[in-house]
C-alpha angles and dihedrals in degrees: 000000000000086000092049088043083051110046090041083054088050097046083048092052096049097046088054089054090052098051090041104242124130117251110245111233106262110230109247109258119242112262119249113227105209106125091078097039093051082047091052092047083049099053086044093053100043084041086061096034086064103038083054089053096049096051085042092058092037090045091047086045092057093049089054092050095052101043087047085050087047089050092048089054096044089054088042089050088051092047080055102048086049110053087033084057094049083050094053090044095055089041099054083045096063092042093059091043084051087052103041086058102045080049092053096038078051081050113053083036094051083049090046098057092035084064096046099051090050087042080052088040093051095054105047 
């Protein structure tokens, strides 16, 4: 556009000389001030960009601490099962040893008295 601004100046100029009129003096035309706003949208930009990158890293951080937590628990609740498993196990072991026993000693006394009864039987 500034070209195009020139080299219209320049065909305007030179029409004027060759008429023989005197060129009028142009108003200076008011100065745009871009260059600092597009740097402020820049630092802006770059300001978010990076405060987006930091809650994205922080974000993805606290998603690796807490699946490696969850891992940690899921291997602590295993070690329990387990060793709760192996408890009831040896508990339930001992209490069928327990009743095996107290059905052998009802056993032996049951036959006993069964004996007994036929010897006092006999000799009546």
């Amino acid at each position: 556009m500034n070209k195009s601004l020139v080299l219209a100046a320049v065909i305007a100029a030179a029409a004027l000389a060759a008429c023989g009129k005197k060129e009028e003096a142009a108003a200076p035309a008011p100065a745009v001030v871009v260059a600092p706003a597009v740097e402020a949208v820049k630092d802006a930009a770059v300001g978010a960009a990076a405060g987006a990158a930091s809650a994205a890293a922080g974000a993805a951080s606290a998603a690796a601490g807490a699946a490696t937590t969850a891992v940690e628990a899921g291997k602590d609740a295993t070690a329990a099962a387990k060793d709760a498993a192996g408890a009831a196990k040896d508990a339930a072991g001992a209490a069928a040893m327990a009743a095996a026993g107290a059905a052998k000693d009802a056993a032996g006394d049951a036959a006993k008295k069964a004996a007994d009864a036929a010897t006092s039987a006999m000799k009546k």
